[in-house]
C-alpha positions, -999 to 999 in steps of 0.1 A, spaced: 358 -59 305 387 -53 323 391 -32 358 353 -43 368 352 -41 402 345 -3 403 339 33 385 332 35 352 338 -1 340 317 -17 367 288 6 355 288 -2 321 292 -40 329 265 -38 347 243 -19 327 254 -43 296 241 -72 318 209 -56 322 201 -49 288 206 -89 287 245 -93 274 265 -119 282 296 -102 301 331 -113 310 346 -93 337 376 -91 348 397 -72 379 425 -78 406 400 -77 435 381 -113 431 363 -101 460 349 -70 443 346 -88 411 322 -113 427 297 -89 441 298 -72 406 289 -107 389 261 -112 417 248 -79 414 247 -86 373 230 -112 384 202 -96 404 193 -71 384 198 -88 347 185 -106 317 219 -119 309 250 -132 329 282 -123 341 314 -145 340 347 -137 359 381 -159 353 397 -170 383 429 -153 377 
């Protein structure tokens, strides 16, 4: 998923992770796009995975 690190995008990324999907995110703030792949983390059955771009 691209633009991750917020509004709708980030949502559904996150939501997908918690229903246990395996998500690739992707956005121009690594920053942002790190705490997204945490929070996936926290709160889900599956995983999140963000290229180093």
């Amino acid at each position: 998923m691209t633009g991750a690190s917020s509004g709708i995008v980030r949502a559904t990324a996150l939501e997908c992770a918690r229903r246990g999907a395996r998500v690739a995110i992707a956005a121009r703030s690594s920053v942002q796009l790190e705490e997204v792949a945490a929070e996936s983390g926290r709160e889900a059955a599956g995983d999140s995975w963000c290229p180093r771009t």
